[in-house]
C-alpha positions in Angstrom: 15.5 -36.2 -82.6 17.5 -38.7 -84.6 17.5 -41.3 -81.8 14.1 -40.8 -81.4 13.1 -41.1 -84.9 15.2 -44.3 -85.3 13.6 -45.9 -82.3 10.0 -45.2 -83.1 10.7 -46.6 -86.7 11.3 -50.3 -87.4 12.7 -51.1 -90.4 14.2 -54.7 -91.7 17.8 -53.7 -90.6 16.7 -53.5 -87.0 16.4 -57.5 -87.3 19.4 -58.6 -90.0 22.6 -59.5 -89.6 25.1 -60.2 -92.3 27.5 -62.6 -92.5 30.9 -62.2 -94.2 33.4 -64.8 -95.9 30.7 -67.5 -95.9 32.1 -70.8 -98.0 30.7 -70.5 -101.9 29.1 -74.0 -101.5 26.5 -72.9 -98.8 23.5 -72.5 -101.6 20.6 -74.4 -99.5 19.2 -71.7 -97.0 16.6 -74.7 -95.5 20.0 -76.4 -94.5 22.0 -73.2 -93.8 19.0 -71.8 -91.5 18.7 -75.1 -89.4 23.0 -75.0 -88.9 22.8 -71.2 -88.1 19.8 -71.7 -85.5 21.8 -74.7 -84.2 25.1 -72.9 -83.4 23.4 -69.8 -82.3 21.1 -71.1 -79.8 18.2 -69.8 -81.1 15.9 -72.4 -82.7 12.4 -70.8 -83.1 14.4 -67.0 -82.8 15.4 -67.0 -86.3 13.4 -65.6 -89.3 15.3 -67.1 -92.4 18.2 -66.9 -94.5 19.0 -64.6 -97.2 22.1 -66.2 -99.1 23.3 -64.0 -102.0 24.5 -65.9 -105.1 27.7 -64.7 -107.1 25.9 -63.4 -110.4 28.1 -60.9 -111.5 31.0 -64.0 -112.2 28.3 -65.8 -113.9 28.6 -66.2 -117.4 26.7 -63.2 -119.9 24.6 -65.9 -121.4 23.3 -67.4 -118.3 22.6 -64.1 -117.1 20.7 -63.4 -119.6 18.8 -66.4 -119.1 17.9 -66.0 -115.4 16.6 -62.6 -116.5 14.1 -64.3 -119.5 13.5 -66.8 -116.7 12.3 -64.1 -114.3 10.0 -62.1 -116.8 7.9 -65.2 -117.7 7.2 -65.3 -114.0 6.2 -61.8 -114.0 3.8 -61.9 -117.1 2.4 -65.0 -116.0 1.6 -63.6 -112.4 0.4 -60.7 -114.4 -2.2 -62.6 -116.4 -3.3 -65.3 -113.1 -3.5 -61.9 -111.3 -5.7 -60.1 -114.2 -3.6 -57.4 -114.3 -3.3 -57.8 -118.6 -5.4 -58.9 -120.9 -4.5 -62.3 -122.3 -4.9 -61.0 -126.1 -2.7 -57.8 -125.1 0.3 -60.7 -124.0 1.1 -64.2 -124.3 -1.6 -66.5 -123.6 -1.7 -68.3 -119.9 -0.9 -71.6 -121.4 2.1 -70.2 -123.7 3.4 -68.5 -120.6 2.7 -71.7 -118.4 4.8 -73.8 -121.1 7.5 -71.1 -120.9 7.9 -71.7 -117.5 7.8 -75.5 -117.2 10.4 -75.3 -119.9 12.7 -73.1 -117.9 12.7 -75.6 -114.9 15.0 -77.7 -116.4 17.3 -75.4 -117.7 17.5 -73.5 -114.4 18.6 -76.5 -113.0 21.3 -77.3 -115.2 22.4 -73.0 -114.0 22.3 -73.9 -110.7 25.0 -76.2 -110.6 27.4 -73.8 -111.6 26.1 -71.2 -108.8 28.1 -70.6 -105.6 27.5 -68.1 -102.4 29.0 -64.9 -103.4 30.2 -65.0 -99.5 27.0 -62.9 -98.6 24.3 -63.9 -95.7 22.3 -62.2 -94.0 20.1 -63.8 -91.3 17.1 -62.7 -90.4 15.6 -62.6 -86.6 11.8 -62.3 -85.5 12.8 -59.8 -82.8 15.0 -57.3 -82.0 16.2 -58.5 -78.6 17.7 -62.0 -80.1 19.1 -59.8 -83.0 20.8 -57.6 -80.4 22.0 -60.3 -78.0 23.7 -62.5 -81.2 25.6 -59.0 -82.1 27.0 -58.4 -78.8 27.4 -62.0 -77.7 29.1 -63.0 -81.3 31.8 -61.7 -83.8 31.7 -64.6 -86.6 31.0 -68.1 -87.0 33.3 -71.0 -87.9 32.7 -71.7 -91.5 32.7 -75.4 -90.4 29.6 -74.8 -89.1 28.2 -73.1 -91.9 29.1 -75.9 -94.6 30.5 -79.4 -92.6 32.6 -80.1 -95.6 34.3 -76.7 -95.4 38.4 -77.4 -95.7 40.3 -74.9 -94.9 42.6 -73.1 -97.0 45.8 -73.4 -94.9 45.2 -77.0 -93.0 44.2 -77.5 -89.8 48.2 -77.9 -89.3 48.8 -73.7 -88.5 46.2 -73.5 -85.4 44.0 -70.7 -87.1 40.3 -70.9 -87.1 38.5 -69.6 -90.3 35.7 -67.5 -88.9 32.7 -65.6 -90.6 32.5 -62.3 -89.8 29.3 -61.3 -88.4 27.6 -57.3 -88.1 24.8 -55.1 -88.9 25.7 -52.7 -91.6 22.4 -51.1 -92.2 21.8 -53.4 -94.9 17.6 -53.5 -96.0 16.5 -56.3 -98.8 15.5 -52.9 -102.0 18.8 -51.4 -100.6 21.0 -54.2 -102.6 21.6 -54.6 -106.2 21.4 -58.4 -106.2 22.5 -58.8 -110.0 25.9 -57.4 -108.9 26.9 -59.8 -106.2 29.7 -59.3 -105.6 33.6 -58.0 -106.0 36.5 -59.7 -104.9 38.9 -57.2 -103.2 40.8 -57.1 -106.9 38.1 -55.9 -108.8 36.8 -53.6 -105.7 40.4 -52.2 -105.7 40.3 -51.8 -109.4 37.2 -50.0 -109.6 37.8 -47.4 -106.9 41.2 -46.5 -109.3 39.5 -46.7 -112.2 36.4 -44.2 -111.5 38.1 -41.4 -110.0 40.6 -41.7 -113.3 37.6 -41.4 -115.8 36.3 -38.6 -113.1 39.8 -36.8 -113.9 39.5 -37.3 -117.5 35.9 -35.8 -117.7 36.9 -33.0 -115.8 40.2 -32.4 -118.4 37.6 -32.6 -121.0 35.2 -29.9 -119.7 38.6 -28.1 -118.6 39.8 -28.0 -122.9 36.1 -27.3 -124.0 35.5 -24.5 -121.7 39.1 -22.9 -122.3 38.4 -22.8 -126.3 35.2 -21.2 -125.7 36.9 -18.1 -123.5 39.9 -18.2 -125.6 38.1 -17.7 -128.9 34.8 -16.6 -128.5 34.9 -14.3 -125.5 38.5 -13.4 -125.1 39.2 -11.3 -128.0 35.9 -8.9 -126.6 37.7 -8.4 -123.1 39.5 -4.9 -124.8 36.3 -3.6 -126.2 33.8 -3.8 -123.6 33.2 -6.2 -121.0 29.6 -6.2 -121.6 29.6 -7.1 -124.9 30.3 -11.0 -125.3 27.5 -11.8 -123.3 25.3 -10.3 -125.8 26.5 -11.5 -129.2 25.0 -14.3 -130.2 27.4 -16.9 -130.9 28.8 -16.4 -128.4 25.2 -17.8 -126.7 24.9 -20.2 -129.1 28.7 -21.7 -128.2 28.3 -20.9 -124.4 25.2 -23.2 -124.4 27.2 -25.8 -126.6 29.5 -25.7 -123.7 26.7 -26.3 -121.1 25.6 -29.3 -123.6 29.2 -30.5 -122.7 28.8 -30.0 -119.2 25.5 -31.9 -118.8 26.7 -34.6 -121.7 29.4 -35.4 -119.2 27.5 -35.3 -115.9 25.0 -38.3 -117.6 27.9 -40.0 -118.3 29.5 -40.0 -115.1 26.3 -41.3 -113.7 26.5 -44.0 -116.0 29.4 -45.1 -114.8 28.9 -45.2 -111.2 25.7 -47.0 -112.4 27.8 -49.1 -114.2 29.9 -50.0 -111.9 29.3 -53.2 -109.5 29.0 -51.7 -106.3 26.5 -53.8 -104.3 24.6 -51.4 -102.1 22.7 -48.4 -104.1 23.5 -46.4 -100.8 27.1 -46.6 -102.3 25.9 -46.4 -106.0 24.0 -42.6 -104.7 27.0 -41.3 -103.0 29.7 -41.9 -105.1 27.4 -40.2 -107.9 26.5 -37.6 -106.2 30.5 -36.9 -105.0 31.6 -37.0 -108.5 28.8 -34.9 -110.1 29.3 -32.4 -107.4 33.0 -32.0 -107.8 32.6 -31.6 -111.4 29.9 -28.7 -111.1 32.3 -27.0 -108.8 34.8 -27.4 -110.9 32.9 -26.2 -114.0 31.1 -23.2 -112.0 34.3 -22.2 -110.7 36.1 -22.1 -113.7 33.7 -19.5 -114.8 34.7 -17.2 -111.7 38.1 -17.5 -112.7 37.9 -16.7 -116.1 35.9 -13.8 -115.2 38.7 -12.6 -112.9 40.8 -12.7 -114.8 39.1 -9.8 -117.3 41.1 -6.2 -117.9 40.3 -3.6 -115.6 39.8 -5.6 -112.7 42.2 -4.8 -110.0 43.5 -7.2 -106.7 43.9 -4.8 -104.6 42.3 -1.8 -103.5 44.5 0.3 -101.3 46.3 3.0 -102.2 49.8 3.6 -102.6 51.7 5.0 -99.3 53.1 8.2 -100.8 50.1 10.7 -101.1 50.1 12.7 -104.5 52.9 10.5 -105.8 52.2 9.6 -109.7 52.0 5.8 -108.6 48.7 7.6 -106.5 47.3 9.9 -109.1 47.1 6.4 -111.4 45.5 4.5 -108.7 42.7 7.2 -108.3 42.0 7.3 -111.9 41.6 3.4 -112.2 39.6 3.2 -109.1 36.5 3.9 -110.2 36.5 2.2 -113.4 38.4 -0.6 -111.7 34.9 -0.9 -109.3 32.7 -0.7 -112.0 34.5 -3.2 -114.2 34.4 -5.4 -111.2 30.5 -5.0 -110.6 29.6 -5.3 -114.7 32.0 -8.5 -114.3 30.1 -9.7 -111.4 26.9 -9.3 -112.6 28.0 -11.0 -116.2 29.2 -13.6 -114.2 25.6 -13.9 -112.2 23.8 -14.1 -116.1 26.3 -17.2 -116.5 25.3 -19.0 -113.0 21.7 -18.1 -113.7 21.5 -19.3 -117.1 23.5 -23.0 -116.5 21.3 -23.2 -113.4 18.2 -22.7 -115.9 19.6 -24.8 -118.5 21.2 -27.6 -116.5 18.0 -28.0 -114.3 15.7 -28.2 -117.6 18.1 -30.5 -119.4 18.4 -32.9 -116.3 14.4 -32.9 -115.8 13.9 -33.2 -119.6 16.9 -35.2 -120.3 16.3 -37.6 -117.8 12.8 -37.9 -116.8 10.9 -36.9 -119.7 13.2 -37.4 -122.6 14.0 -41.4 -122.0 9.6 -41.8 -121.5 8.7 -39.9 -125.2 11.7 -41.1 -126.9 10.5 -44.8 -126.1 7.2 -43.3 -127.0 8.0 -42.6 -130.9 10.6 -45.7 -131.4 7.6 -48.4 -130.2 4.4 -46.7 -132.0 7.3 -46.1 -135.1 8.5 -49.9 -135.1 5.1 -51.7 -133.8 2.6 -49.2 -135.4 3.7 -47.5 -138.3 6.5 -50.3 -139.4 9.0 -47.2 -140.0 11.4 -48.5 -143.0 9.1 -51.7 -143.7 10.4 -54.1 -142.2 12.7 -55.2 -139.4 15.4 -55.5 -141.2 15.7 -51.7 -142.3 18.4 -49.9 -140.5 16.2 -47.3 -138.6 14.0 -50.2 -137.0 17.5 -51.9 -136.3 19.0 -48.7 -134.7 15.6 -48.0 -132.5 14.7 -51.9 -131.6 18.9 -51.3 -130.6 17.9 -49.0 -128.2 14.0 -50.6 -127.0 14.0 -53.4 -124.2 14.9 -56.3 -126.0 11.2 -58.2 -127.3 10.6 -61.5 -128.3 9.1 -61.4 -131.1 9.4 -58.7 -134.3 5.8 -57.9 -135.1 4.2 -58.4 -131.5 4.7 -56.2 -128.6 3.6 -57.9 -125.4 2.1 -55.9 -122.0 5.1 -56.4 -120.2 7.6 -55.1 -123.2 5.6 -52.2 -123.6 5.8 -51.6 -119.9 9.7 -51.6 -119.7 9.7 -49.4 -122.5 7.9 -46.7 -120.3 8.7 -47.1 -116.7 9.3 -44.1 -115.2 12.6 -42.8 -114.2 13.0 -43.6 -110.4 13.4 -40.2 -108.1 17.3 -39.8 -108.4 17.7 -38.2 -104.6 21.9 -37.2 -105.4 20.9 -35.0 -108.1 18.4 -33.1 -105.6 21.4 -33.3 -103.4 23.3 -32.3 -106.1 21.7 -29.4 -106.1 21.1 -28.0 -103.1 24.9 -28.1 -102.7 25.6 -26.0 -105.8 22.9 -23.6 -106.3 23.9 -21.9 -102.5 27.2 -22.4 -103.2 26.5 -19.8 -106.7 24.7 -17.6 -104.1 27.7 -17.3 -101.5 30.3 -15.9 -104.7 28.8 -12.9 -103.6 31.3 -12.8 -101.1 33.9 -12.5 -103.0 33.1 -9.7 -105.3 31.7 -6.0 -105.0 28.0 -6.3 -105.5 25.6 -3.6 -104.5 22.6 -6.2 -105.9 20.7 -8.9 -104.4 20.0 -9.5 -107.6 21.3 -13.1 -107.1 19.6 -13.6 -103.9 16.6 -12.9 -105.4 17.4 -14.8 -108.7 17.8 -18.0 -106.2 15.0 -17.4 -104.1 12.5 -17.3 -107.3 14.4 -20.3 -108.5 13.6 -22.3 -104.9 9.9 -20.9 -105.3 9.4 -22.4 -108.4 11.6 -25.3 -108.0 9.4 -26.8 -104.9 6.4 -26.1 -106.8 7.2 -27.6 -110.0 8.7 -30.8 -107.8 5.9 -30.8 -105.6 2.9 -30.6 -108.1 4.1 -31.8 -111.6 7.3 -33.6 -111.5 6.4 -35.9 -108.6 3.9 -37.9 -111.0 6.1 -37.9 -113.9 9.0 -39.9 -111.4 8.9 -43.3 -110.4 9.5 -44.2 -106.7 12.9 -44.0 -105.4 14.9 -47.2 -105.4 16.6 -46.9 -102.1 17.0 -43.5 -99.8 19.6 -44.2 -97.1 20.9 -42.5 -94.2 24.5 -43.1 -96.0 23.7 -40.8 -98.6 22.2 -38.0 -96.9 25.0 -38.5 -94.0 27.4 -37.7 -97.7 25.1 -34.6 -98.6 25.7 -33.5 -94.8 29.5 -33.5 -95.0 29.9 -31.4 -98.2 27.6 -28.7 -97.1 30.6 -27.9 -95.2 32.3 -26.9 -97.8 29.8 -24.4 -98.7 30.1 -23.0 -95.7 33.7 -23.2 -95.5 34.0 -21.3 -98.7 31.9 -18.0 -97.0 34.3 -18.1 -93.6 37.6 -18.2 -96.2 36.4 -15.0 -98.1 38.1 -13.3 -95.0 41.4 -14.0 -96.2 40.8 -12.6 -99.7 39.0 -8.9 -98.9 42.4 -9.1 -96.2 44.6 -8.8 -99.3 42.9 -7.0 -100.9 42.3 -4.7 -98.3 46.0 -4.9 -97.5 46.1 -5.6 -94.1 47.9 -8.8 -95.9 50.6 -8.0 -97.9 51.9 -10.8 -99.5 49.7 -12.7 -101.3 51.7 -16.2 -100.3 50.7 -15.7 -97.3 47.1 -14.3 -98.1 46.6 -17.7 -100.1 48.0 -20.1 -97.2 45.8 -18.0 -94.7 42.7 -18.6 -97.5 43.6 -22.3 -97.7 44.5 -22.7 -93.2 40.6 -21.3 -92.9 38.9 -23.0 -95.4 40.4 -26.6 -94.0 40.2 -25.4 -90.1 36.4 -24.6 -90.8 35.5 -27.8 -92.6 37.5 -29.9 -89.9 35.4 -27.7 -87.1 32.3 -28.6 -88.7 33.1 -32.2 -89.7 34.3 -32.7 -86.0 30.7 -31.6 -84.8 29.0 -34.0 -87.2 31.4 -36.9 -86.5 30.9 -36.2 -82.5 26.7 -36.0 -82.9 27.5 -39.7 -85.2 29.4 -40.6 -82.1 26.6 -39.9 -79.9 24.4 -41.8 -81.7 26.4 -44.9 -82.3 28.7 -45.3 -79.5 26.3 -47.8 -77.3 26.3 -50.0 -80.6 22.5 -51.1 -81.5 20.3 -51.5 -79.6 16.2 -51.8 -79.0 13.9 -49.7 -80.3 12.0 -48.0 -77.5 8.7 -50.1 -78.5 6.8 -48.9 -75.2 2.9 -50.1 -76.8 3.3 -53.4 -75.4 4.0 -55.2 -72.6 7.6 -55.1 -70.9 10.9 -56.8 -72.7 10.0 -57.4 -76.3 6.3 -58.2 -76.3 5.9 -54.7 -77.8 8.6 -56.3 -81.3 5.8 -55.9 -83.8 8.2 -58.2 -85.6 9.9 -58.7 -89.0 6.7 -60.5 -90.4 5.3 -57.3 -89.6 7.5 -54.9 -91.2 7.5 -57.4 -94.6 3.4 -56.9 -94.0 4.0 -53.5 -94.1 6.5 -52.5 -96.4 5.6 -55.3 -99.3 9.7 -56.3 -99.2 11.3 -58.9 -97.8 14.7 -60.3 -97.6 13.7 -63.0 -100.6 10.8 -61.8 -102.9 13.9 -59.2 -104.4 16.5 -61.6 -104.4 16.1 -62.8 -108.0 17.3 -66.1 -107.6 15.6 -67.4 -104.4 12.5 -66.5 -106.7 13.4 -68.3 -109.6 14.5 -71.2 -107.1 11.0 -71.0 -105.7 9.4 -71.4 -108.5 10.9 -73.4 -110.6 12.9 -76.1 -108.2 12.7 -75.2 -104.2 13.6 -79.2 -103.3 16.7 -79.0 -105.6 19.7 -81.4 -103.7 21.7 -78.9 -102.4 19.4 -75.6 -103.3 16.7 -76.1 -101.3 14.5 -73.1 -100.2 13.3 -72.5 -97.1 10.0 -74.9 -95.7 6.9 -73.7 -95.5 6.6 -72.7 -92.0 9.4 -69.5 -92.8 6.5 -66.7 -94.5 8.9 -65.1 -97.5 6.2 -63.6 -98.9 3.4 -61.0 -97.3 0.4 -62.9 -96.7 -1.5 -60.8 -99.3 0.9 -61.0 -102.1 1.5 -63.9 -104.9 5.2 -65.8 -105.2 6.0 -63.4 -107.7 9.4 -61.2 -107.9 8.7 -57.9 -106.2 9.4 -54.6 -108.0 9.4 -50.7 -106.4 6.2 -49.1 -107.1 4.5 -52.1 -108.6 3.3 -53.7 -105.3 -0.4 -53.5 -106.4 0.3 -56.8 -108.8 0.8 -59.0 -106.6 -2.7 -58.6 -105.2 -5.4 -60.1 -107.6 -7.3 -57.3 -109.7 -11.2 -56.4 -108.3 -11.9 -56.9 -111.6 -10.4 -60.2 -113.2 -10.3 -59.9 -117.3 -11.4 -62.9 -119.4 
């Protein structure tokens, strides 16, 4: 089914291939396309040139200068397009005036751009995108810039190559402001997230452990039933799920935060780390709750019948059971209500809350002048926190617009949660429970939760940046821990059952399943991945036309399609459009390479905005 889906589906990653280690000075893709066609073979075969420029090194105030740069572009195709009044924004000449001013400034920006390393070239078909990947493994970087000098001589015999590969790579699937790493920094940053990951889960560790140790603790020797019903102990139990979900936003932050280049990368490593810690958290809970009086390991009785050790064990049994059951079901009231609570703060929290909370702070600053003036220190703290505006007293169309953009669909925390919530549901296996009362709990939740998704929350999202194979290939892998977790249960009702004695060896036979049924079912995905990749890439079974390619409906076709191409996201090939695309050294490609769909403007293309860039039925005057 997967091979067959891929093949019937063309997508811009079927036709792109990157290039690695490219010099920094290649910045023209007119010149680099015409070298690359050249050395190739393939004059006429290639599309264009993506080059990706090394933002992230760039200094603060220049970036925030391309970014100004880029929003007059967009209000001014805004207004050309009559998608905004002119008296609800700057008027077409101001915004025209803007722009020619920022041509020579962009200019003077330029010269301190390099090539982050990046290319990705482009082909019209498949078949000369699949022969140059099986035909090639690099190109010599003399090729790709003449004046390239390499780093050890010509003296030591080694030829400085450009790696060449398809990674998957589609134009909305990169985050072209964070181009790109050097191995340092890469290095850096995969030390330094998994240490702030360790530190968040200490802190949710010494928050949770206070709560127990003072607020439910001291009820353990009174009843087991009674903690869950006083009420502050609520009220500090939910100040602990506050914790939990404060930290989950800001490890999501951070991977945000962080400058990995592909959002496939950005959506796995968030969705890793957020699960790890709600395992962590939810299983912290089933410790603590296992670790109540009356509960015993083992269930067995002793070997000498009528013996005092035996007469002890029978009269602890049944209370033992029943403790175990109340402490079960206490601990399904705790997964039921952080399900509740965590699934309403994230939707509120971060869908709903960001939207009104932009709502008040612009009608309070731009409408009601809260604190008189701009200068107050409530109008500082919430313009602080606004998109930052141009003016003080006027609010244009596009300001107000960033202000309330919708959330975009955040696929890991779906994933997030279709991890957890069966993984809540399979604890059952570890505890004497004559309920479904979870079961049922879960299923109502699902009901609910696909109805709520499907008919209210789906208008209050914006579209999904990127969805990727990657991540759901991620999402794939840890379901197999679920699942390991139900076959390792075996190990525990063993000892407590006693058919295992020692509990050393109970606990290395727990941990010798757990890993031997994750490695069985990671084997079976890895070999169906195999399968699927071990002829390499080839052509998409494109049977509607005539034999060989003829049936390639082509990469101008997909960008037709889709809206996207490989330059109207790349910020700066925009800007260089623009504002100077016969620049000595930056020139953009001619006009006979399409980087735009023939329907849209040469503005900068945005996810779920596409309908700007067609001229509104109904042009304003």
């Amino acid at each position: 089914f997967q091979k067959q889906y891929d093949s019937s589906h063309q997508t811009a990653d079927d036709y792109t291939l990157m290039l690695e280690g490219v010099p920094a000075e290649c910045t023209s893709e007119r010149r680099l396309h015409r070298y690359i066609e050249k050395e190739l073979n393939m004059e006429g075969r290639i599309y264009g040139v993506c080059i990706m420029y090394d933002l992230m090194h760039l200094s603060h105030e220049n970036q925030e200068k391309l970014e100004e740069m880029l929003e007059h572009i967009i209000e001014l195709d805004d207004v050309k397009n009559g998608w905004v009044k002119s008296d609800f924004s700057m008027t077409l000449k101001a915004l025209e005036e803007d722009v020619e001013k920022d041509k020579e400034e962009f200019k003077e920006i330029l010269k301190t751009m390099k090539c982050c390393g990046r290319v990705y070239i482009v082909f019209h078909t498949q078949v000369s995108m699949v022969r140059v990947l099986r035909e090639r493994r690099g190109l010599r970087k003399q090729i790709l810039f003449p004046q390239y000098a390499s780093v050890d001589g010509d003296e030591g015999g080694e030829i400085d190559m450009a790696s060449l590969g398809n990674r998957g790579d589609q134009p909305d699937g990169i985050r072209y402001e964070k181009a790109e790493m050097t191995e340092a920094e890469r290095r850096k940053t995969y030390l330094i997230l998994p240490a702030r990951q360790f530190v968040y889960i200490l802190i949710y560790i010494v928050v949770a452990q206070l709560f127990y140790m003072f607020m439910q603790k001291p009820w353990d020797n009174c009843a087991l039933e009674a903690s869950a019903g006083a009420a502050g102990v609520q009220l500090a139990a939910k100040g602990v799920l506050l914790v939990n979900f404060a930290i989950q936003t800001a490890v999501a932050f951070d991977v945000e935060g962080s400058c990995f280049l592909r959002i496939a990368k950005v959506d796995q490593m968030t969705f890793i780390f957020n699960t790890l810690l709600m395992a962590i958290t939810l299983g912290y809970a089933v410790m603590q709750e296992c670790n109540k009086n009356g509960l015993r390991s083992v269930f067995l009785p002793p070997e000498e019948e009528l013996s005092p050790e035996w007469w002890q064990w029978r009269r602890g049994l049944v209370h033992s059971a029943a403790a175990e059951v109340n402490s079960y079901e206490a601990l399904v009231s705790v997964f039921t209500e952080q399900t509740i609570m965590l699934y309403v703060l994230g939707e509120v929290g971060n869908v709903i809350g960001p939207v009104a909370f932009f709502w008040f702070a612009l009608r309070a600053v731009f409408i009601s002048n809260i604190g008189g003036g701009a200068q107050s220190r409530i109008q500082k703290f919430l313009r602080m926190m606004l998109p930052k505006t141009r003016n003080q007293l006027v609010l244009t169309a596009r300001e107000a617009e960033k202000a309330q953009m919708l959330v975009p669909l955040l696929l890991w925390m779906e994933y997030t949660y279709c991890i957890i919530f069966p993984g809540i549901a399979l604890t059952a296996f570890y505890f004497i429970d004559f309920s479904l009362k979870i079961w049922t709990a879960l299923l109502s939740f699902s009901i609910l939760f696909f109805l709520w998704q499907r008919y209210v929350m789906l208008w209050l999202y914006g579209k999904s940046q990127f969805d990727s194979e990657e991540t759901y290939f991620a999402f794939i892998v840890i379901w197999g821990v679920v699942l390991s977790k139900t076959a390792a249960s075996f190990a525990l009702w063993a000892y407590r059952l006693q058919e295992i004695t020692e509990w050393p060896f109970a606990l290395l036979i727990f941990v010798l399943i757990f890993l031997l049924t994750f490695f069985l079912y990671l084997s079976g995905i890895l070999y169906i991945e195999w399968l699927f990749g071990k002829d390499g890439k080839n052509v998409d079974d494109m049977d509607n036309g005539a034999p060989g390619h003829a049936g390639d409906p082509g990469y101008d076709s997909i960008m037709e399609t889709t809206g996207i191409s490989w330059w109207n996201v790349n910020p700066i090939y925009v800007l260089k459009q623009r504002l100077c695309p016969n620049e000595p050294g930056f020139e953009v490609h001619d006009a006979r390479v399409m980087c735009w769909p023939a329907w849209s403007d040469q503005g900068f293309f945005e996810k779920g905005k596409e309908f700007r860039h067609r001229r509104h039925q109904t042009h304003f005057h």
